[in-house]
N, C-alpha and C positions, 0 to 999 in steps of 0.2 A: 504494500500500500504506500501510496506518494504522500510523503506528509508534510509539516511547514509550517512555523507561527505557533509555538507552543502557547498554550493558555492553562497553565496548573498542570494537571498531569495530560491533557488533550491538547490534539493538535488538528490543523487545519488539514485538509486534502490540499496537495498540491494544485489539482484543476482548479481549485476553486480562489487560490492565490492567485493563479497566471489568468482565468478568464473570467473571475468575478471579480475582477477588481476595478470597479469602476469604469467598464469597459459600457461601450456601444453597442447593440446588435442592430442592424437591418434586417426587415422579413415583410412580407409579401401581404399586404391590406387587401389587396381584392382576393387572395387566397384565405384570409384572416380579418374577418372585418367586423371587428369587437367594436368601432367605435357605432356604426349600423344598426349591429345587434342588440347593445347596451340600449340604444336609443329607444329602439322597437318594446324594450321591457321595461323601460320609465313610461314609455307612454300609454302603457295598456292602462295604468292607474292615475296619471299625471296628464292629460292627454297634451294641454298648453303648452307641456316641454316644446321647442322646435330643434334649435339650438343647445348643444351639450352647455358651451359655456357659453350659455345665459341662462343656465336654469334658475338662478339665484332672481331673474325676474320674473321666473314663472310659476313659482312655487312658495310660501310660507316656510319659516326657517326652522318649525317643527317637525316640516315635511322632508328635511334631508336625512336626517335618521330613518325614517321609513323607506326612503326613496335608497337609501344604499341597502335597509335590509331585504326591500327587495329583488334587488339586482344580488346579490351575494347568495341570495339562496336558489337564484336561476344559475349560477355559475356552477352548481350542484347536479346541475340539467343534463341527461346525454346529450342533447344540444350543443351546450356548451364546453361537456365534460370531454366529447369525440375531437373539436376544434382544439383545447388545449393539450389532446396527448397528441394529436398529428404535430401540432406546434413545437413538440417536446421531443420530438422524433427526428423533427427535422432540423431544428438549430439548434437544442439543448444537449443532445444527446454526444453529436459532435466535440461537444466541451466536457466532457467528464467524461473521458477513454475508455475503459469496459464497464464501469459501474451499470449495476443494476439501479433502478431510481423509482420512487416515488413522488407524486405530486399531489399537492396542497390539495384537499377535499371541493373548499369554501374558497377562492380566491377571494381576497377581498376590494371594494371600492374605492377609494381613497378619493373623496369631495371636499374640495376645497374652493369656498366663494369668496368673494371680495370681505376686505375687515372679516373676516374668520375669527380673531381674535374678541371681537366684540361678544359675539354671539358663543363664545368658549370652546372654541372647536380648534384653537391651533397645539399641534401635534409638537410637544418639546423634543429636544435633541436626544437621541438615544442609539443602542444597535439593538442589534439580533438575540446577544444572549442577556440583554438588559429586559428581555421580554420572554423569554424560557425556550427562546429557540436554540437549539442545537447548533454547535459548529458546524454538522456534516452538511449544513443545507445553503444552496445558492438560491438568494433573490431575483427574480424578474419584475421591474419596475415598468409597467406597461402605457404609457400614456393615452389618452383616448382626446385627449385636445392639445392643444398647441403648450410647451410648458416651458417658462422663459423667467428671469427675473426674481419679480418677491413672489409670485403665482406655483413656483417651481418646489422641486426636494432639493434639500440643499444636504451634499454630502463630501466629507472630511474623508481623505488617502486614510490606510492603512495604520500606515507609521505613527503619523500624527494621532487617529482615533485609538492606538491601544497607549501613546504616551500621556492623551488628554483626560483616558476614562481612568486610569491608573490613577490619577494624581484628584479626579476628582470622589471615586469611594476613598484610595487611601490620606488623603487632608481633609475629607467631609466638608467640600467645597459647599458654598451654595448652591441652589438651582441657578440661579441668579449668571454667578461665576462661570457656569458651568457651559450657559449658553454662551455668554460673551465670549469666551475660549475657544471654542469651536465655530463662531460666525468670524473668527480671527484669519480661519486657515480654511473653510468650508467654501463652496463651490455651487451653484446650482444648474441642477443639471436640466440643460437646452435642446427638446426634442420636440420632434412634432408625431401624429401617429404615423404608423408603419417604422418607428423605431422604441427598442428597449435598451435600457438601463441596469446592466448588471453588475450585484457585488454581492459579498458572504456578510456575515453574520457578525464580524468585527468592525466593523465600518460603519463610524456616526452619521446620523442622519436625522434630518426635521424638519420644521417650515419654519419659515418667518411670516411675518403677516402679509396677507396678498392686498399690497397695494394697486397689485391692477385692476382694470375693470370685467376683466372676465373670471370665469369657472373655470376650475382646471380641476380634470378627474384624472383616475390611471387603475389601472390592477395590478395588484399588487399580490405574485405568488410565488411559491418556493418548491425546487424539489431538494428533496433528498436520497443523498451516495449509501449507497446499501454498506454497512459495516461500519458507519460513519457517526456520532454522535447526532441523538435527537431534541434529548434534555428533554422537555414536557410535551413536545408536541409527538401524541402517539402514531406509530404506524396503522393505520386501518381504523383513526377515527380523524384525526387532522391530514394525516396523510393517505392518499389512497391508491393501490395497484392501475393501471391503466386496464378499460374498461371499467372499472366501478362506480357505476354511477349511482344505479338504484340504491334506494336508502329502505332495505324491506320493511314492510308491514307487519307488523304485529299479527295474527290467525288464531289469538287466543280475548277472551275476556275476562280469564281469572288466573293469577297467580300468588306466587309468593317474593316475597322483595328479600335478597340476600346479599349481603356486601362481606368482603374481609377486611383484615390488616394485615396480610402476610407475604405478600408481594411489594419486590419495589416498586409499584404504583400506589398501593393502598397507602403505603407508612406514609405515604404525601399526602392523603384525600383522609382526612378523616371519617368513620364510619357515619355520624349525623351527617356528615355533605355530603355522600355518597347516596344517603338513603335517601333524602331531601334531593337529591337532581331524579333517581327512579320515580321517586311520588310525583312530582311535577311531572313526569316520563305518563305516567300510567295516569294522570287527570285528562291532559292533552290528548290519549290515544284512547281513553274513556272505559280503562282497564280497570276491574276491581283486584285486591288483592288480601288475603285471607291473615296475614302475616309477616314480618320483619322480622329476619333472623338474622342476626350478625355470628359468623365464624370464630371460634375460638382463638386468640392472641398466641399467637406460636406455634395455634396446629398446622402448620404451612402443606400438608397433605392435606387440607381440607375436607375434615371427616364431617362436616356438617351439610358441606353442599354435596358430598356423596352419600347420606342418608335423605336428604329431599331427593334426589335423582331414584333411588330404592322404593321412596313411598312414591312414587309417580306424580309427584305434583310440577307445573311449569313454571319456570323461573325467570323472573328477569335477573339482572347480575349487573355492574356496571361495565365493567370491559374486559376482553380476550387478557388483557393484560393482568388479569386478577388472576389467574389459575396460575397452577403450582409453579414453580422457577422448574422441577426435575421432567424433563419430558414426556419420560415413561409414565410419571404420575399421570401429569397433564392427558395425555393420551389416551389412559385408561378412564378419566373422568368425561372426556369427549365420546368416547367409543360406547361406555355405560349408559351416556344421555340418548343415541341414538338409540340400541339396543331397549328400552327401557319404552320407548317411543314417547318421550316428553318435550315439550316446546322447553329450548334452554336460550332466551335470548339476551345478546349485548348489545346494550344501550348506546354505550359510548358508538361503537362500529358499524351500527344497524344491521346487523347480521342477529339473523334465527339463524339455530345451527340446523342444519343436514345434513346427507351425505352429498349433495351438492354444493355447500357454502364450507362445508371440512377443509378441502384446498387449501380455499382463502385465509380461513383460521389460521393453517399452520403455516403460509406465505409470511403471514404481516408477523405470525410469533415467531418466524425466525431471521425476522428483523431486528434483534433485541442487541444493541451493544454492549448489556451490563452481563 
């Protein structure tokens, strides 16, 4: 493995030093016409949008949070989801030599209107793993309108962003300080669409207030190098296999709600937020559920949710990433639920298990770098 840029005991992927770093890409708008498409799904609910950057004249400034969550959850779309693996295929793949990769579920929006700061929406200076992203993952910064000036992302080299964030956890700089510093040596990046914007996961980046007079939006998504550090962003619920698009349905209306703490995921999720994201899970999908069990604190063989699997009842769970770290265990808990013929579903992944979503289970679980 090509490494580079230590960060504690991790390190960067080399591809991701030589071609995300602040690099340009060119790609083909009439082959990829995100700025079209985006438009076409603000306006099923917006209809007055005409213009991307004039929405800020066409819309209520309550209505940009909605207007980006609905475009983020169409990017979830085989529509949309078929356009970014071609896209990923064809100029990503190029840049990260044999890795296997994964790509961002949700790509997300990034709306940004005139005085942004007024209305509380400007985005402070930060990187990648200031937000629990993983080293292993490269950015695509995708522009969907013209981005120039104060309207722009503005983002600090390499060198500079691991000397300036160094100095601002370890002197417990101000926010204040923190920005000045970085609008010192920072950049903003001038594209128009039919270009991206690529860099990793160490590299500052933010806005300043958009003194222009237009809107300036982009998408903003990541994949990641199979082997490679993910930090909280899981494989097979933030990140997804190409083709994954569907987000399955639920085929039951009663279960049992089951969480652990035995995995390195759980010790991070406390079992009340664990169980509190399923219940909001099963109001929304208008599932009853009979019971909350939480797994016993160091049986890491999970003899609790191998005795619901026994009694036959159907489970939610929070995610793939909860069962055993030992494979064979894991295995045998997957193999019984089948056998057993009971609905075992993960939330986080939208996956109900069967013998057709099995694959996928052990794909994303053997993407694990811990």
């Amino acid at each position: 493995m090509a490494t580079s840029k230590t960060k504690g005991n991790e390190v960067i992927n080399s591809h991701l030093t030589r071609n995300f770093n602040n690099s340009t890409l060119n790609y083909n708008l009439e082959k990829y016409p995100f700025p079209a498409m985006v438009k076409e799904v603000m306006k099923e609910q917006f209809p007055r949008i005409d213009q991307l950057d004039q929405i800020h004249e066409a819309v209520e400034p309550e209505d940009l949070a909605v207007i980006t969550n609905v475009v983020q959850q169409a990017f979830g779309s085989a529509e949309f989801g078929k356009l970014f693996d071609a896209f990923a295929e064809e100029y990503i793949k190029p840049l990260i030599g044999d890795h296997d990769y994964l790509i961002k579920r949700f790509p997300t929006l990034n709306l940004v209107v005139p005085n942004q700061a007024k209305l509380g929406r400007l985005l402070n200076f930060h990187k990648g793993t200031f937000y629990s992203n993983g080293l292993g993952q490269g950015t695509i910064w995708m522009p969907l309108t013209n981005t120039f000036d104060s309207n722009s992302m503005w983002v600090v080299d390499h060198k500079e962003s691991d000397k300036i964030s160094n100095a601002y956890i370890n002197e417990q700089w101000s926010q204040a300080k923190f920005e000045a510093e970085c609008m010192k040596v920072a950049c903003a990046v001038t594209l128009k669409p039919g270009q991206a914007h690529l860099f990793h996961q160490s590299h500052l980046h933010g806005n300043i207030n958009n003194e222009t007079a237009v809107t300036r939006l982009a998408i903003d998504w990541h994949v990641l190098l199979k082997g490679e550090p993910f930090h909280q962003r899981l494989p097979g619920g933030f990140f997804r296999i190409e083709g994954d698009y569907v987000q399955q349905k639920p085929d039951f209306v009663h279960c049992v709600l089951y969480t652990s703490c035995n995995s390195w995921l759980d010790v991070t999720i406390p079992n009340y937020l664990q169980t509190s994201f399923i219940e909001q899970w099963c109001k929304e999908k208008d599932i009853q559920y009979s019971m909350r069990l939480v797994e016993n604190e160091g049986a890491t063989h999970l003899p609790i949710l191998e005795s619901l699997i026994l009694q036959k009842h159907d489970i939610v769970m929070y995610s793939i990433h909860s069962l055993p770290e030992d494979e064979s265990r894991r295995n045998y808990l997957l193999d019984l639920a089948l056998s057993c013929g009971i609905k075992l579903y993960f939330m986080n992944e939208y996956i109900l298990l069967s013998e057709d979503t099995l694959p996928k289970i052990k794909e994303y679980l053997s993407w694990r770098t811990r």
